[in-house]
C-alpha positions as CSV (number, residue, x, y, z in Angstrom):
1,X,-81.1,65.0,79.4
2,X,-82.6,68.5,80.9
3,X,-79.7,70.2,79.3
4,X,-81.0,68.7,76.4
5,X,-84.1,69.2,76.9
6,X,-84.4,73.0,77.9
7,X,-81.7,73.7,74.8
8,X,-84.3,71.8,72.6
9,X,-87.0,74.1,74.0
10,X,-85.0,77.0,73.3
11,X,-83.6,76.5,69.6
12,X,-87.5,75.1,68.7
13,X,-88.9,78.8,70.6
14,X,-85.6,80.2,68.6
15,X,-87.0,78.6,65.6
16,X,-90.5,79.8,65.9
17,X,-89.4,83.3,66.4
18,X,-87.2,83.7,63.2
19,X,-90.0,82.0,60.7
20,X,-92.3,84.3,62.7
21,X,-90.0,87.2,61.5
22,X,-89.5,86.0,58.1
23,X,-93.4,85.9,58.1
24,X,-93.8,89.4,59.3
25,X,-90.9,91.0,56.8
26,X,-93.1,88.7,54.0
27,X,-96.1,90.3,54.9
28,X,-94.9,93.7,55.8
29,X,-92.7,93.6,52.0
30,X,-96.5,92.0,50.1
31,X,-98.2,95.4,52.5
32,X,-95.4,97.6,51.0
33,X,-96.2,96.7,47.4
34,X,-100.0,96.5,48.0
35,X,-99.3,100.3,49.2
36,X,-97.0,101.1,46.3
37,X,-99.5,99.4,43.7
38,X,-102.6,101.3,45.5
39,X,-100.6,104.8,45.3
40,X,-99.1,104.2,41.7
41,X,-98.5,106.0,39.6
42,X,-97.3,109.3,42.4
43,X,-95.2,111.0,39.1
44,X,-94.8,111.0,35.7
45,X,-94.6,107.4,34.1
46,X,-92.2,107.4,30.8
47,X,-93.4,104.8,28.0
48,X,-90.1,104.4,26.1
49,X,-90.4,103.8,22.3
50,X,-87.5,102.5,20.4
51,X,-88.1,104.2,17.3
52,X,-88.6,107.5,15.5
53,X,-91.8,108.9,16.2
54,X,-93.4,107.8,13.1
55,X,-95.3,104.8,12.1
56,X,-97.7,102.3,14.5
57,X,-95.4,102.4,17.5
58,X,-96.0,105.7,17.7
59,X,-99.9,106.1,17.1
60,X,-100.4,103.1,19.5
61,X,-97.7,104.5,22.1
62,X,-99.1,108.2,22.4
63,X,-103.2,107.1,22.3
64,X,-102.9,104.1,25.0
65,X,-100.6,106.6,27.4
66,X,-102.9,109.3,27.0
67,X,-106.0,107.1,27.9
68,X,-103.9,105.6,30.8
69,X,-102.8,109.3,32.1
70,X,-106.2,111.1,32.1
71,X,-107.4,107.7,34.2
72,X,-104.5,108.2,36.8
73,X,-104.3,111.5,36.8
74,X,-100.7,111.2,36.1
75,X,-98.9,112.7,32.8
76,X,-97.9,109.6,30.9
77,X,-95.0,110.5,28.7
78,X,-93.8,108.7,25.4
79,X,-90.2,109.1,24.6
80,X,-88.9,108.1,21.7
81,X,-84.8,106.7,22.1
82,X,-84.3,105.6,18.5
83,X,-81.3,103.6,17.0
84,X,-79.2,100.6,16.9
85,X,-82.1,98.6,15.1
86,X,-84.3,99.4,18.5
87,X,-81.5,98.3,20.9
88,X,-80.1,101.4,22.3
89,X,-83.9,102.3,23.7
90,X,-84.2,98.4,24.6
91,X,-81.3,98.7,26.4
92,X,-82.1,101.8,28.3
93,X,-85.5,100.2,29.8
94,X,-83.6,96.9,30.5
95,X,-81.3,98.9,33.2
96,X,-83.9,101.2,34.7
97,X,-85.3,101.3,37.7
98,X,-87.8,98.7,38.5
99,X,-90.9,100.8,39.8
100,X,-93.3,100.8,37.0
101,X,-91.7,105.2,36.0
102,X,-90.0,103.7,32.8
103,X,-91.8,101.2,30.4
104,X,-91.1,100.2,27.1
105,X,-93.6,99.2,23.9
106,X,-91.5,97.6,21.1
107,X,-93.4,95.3,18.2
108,X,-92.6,92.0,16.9
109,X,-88.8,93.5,16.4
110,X,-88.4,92.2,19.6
111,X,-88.6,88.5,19.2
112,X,-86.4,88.7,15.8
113,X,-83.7,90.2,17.5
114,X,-82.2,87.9,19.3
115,X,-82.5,85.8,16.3
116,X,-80.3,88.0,14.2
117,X,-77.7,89.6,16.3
118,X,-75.4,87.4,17.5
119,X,-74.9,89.7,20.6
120,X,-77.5,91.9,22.5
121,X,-77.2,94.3,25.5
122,X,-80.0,92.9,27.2
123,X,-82.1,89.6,27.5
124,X,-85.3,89.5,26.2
125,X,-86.4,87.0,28.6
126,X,-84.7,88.1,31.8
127,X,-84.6,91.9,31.5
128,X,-88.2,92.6,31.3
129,X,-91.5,91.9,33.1
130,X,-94.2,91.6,30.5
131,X,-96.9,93.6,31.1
132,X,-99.7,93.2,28.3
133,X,-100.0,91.9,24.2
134,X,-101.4,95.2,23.7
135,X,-102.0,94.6,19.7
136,X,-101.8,93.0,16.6
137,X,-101.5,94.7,12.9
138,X,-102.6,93.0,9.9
139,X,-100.3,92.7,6.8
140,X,-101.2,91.8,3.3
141,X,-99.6,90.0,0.3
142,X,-99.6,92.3,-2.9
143,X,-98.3,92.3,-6.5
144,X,-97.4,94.3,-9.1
145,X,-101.0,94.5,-11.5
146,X,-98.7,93.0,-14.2
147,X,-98.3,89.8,-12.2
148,X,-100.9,87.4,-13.8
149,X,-101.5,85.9,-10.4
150,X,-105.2,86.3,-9.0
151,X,-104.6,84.3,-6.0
152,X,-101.8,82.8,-3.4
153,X,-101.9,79.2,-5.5
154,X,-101.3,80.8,-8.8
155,X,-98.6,83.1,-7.3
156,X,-96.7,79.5,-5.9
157,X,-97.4,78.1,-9.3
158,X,-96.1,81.0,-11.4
159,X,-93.0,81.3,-8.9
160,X,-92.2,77.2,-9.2
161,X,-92.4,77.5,-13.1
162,X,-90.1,80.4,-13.1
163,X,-87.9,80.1,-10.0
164,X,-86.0,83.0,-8.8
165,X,-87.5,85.4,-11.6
166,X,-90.1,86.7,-9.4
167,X,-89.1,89.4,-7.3
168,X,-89.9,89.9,-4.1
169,X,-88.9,93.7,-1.8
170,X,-88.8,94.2,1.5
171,X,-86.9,97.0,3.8
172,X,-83.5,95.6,4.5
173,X,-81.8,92.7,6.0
174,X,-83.2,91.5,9.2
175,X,-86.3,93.8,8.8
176,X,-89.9,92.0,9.5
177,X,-90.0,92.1,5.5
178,X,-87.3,90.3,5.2
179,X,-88.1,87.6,7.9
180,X,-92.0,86.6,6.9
181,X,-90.6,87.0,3.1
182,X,-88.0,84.2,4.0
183,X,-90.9,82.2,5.8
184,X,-93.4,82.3,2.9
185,X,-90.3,81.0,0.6
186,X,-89.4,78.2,2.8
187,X,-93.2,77.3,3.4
188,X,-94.3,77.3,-0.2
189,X,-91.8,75.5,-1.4
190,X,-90.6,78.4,-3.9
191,X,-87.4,80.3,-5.1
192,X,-87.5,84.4,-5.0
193,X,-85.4,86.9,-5.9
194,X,-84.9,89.1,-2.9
195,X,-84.5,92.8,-3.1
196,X,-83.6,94.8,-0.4
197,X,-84.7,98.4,0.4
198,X,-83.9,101.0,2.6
199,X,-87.2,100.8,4.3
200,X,-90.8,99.7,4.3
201,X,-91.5,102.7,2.3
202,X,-88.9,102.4,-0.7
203,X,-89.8,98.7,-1.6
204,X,-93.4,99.7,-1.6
205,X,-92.7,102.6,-3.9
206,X,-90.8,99.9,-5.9
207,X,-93.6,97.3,-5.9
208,X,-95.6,100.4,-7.5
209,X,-93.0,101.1,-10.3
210,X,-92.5,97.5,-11.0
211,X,-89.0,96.9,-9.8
212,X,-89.8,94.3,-7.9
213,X,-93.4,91.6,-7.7
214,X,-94.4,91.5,-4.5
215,X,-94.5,92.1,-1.0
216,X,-95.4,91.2,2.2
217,X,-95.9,94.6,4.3
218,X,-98.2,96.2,7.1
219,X,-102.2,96.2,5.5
220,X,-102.5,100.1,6.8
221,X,-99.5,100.8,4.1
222,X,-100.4,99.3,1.1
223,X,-104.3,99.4,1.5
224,X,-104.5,103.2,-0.5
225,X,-102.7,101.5,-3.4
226,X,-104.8,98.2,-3.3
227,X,-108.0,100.0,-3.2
228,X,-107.0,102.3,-5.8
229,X,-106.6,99.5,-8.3
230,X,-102.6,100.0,-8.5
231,X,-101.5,97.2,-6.6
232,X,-103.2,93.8,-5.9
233,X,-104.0,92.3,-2.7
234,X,-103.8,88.1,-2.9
235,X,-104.2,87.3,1.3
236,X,-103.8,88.8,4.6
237,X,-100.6,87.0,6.3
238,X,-102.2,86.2,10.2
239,X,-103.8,83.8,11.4
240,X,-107.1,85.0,10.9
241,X,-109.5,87.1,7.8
242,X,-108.7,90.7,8.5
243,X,-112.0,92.7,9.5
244,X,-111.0,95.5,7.6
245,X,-110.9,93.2,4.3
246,X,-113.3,90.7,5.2
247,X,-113.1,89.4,1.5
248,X,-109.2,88.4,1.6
249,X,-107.9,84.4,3.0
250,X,-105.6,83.7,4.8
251,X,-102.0,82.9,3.1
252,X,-102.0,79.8,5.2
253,X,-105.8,78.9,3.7
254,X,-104.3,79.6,0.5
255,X,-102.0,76.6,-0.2
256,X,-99.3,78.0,2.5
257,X,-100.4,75.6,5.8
258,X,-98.7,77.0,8.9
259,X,-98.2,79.9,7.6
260,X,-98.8,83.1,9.7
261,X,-97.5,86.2,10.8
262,X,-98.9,89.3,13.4
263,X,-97.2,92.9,13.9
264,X,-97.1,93.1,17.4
265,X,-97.0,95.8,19.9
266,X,-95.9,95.0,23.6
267,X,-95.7,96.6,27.0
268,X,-92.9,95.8,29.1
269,X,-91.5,96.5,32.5
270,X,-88.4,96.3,33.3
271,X,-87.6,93.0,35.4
272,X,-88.2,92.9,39.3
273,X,-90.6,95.4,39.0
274,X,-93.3,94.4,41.5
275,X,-95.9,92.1,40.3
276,X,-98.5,94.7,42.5
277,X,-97.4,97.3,40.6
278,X,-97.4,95.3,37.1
279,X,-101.1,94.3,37.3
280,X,-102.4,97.9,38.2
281,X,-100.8,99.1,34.6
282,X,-102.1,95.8,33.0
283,X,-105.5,96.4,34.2
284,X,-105.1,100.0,33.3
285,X,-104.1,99.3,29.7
286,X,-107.0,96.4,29.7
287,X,-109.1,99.2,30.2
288,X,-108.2,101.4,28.0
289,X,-107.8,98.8,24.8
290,X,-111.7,98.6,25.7
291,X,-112.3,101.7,25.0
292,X,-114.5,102.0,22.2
293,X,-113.0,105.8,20.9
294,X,-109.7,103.6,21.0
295,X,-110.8,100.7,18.9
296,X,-112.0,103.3,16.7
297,X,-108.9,105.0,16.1
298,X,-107.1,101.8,15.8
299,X,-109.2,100.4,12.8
300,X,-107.9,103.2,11.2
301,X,-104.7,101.9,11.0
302,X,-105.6,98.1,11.2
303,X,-105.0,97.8,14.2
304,X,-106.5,94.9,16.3
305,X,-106.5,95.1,19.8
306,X,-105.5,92.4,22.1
307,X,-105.1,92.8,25.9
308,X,-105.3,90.0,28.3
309,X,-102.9,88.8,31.8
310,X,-99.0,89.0,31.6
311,X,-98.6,85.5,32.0
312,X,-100.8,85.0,28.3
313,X,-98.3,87.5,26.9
314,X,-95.3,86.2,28.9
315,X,-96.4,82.2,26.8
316,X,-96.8,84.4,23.3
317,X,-93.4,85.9,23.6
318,X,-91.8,82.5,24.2
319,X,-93.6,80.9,20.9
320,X,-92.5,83.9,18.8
321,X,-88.5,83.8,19.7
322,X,-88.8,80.2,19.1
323,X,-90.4,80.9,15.6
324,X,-88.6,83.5,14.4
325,X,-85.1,81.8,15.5
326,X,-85.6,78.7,13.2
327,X,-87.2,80.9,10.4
328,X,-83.8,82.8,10.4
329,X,-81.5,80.1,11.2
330,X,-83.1,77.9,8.3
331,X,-82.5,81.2,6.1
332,X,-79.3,81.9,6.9
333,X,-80.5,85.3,8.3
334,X,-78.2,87.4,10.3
335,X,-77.6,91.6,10.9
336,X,-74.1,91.4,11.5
């Protein structure tokens, strides 16, 4: 019984020694990323873009990283890694280091790719650590002048009395044109002709010439045209009336209900990256959405800033690959 005794003593003072370790290694690994978090960023931080440097991704990229580098005092660096439909610069993010040096921004492409490709290098929701929903862009539902249409109900009207004559254009199989044109079809209970184009740019130079009847494509695009009488806008495709044109509804107030679709730009890290290390760039990047010369610039290309924790971005990613799955599954969608 002593024997006992004194080896229960000892395994019991054994015990309280190792969970006192594991504390200390807890504490000392949380007082390493505090320290990491409170020096970050010590070099140049790389904010990958997946794209050409053209277009939103771009604009939004370069402004927000310049904003966040004069603020650290850091050069933050946008580098564009173009190709395989966004992938290959997707990719590269999803296997880089974890310290908060290589980032990525990517729009709504994001969530419509694993909905499309039956295979992806990387996993949306396991290689990366959201960071911040840093915007939204607004997107507009236009015809052709010659379309008698005034509205969103006489456009479903017009298409049900004449199924699969209208013709609707978007920029190639699997592009966001593609997808939301799918989801307005299925939701209004209509029949389109779809015409593919290589590019945003081509089907809106074909809505122009009347090849095709409508689209549905980024406000900051077709805006010029629509206030120059040659196209005509019906309804803003969010969720909400578009500041910019205050006078437009919704497609879903329109006789679409449910209906709604954002362009969305994201910040990413790749996963593991400290959660220390993740909030100093979110509360960064909160910061510099803020910034009035930034709002500014981003009305210019209807842009709406966003902003807000990782976890509210982490909830929004998870609703979008749901939605966009079943839009493309229900329309047979697929990129290869």
């Amino acid at each position: 019984m002593i024997l006992g005794h004194r080896f229960g003593k000892r395994f019991l003072h054994g015990m309280l020694l190792a969970a006192g370790a594991a504390a200390c290694g807890w504490m000392a690994d949380a007082s390493a990323q505090s320290a990491s978090a409170t020096a970050y960023p010590v070099k140049t931080v790389r904010v990958v873009v997946p794209s050409a440097p053209s277009g939103g991704t771009d604009l939004i990229g370069r402004l927000t990283a310049q904003k966040a580098g004069e603020a650290w005092g850091q050069t933050v660096m946008v580098d564009n890694i173009s190709g395989g439909a966004t992938r290959i610069g997707i990719n590269a993010v999803a296997k880089a280091a974890p310290d908060g040096y290589t980032l990525l921004l990517t729009t709504v492409n994001f969530a419509f790719a694993p909905a499309i490709y039956a295979k992806l290098p990387y996993d949306p929701l396991n290689d990366f650590a959201p960071i911040v929903h840093i915007a939204n862009t607004a997107s507009l539902l236009a015809v052709h002048p010659v379309v008698p249409a005034k509205n969103v109900a006489e456009l479903i009207a017009l298409a049900k009395a004449k199924p699969g004559e209208l013709r609707y254009g978007f920029g190639g199989t699997g592009s966001v044109g593609h997808l939301v044109g799918a989801m307005f079809q299925a939701q209004a209970k209509v029949t389109l002709l779809q015409v593919p184009y290589k590019g945003t740019g081509p089907s809106t130079t074909a809505l122009l010439g009347g090849e095709v009847h409508m689209v549905i494509a980024n406000m900051a695009s077709l805006l010029p045209y629509v206030r120059a009488g040659r196209l005509r806008a019906l309804a803003v495709a969010g969720a909400a009336r578009s500041r910019i044109m205050p006078e437009l509804p919704t497609i879903a107030a329109s006789g679409v209900p449910g209906y709604e679709y954002s362009g969305w730009y994201g910040l990413w890290a790749p996963a593991k990256t400290p959660g220390a290390v993740v909030t100093k760039i979110n509360e960064e990047f909160n910061r510099v959405l803020a910034d009035n010369a930034v709002k500014e610039r981003f009305a210019e290309g209807a842009i709406e800033p966003v902003g807000g924790a990782p976890e509210k971005f982490t909830v929004y990613l998870a609703a979008e690959l749901k939605k966009w799955s079943k839009v493309a599954r229900d329309a047979g969608i697929t990129a290869e």
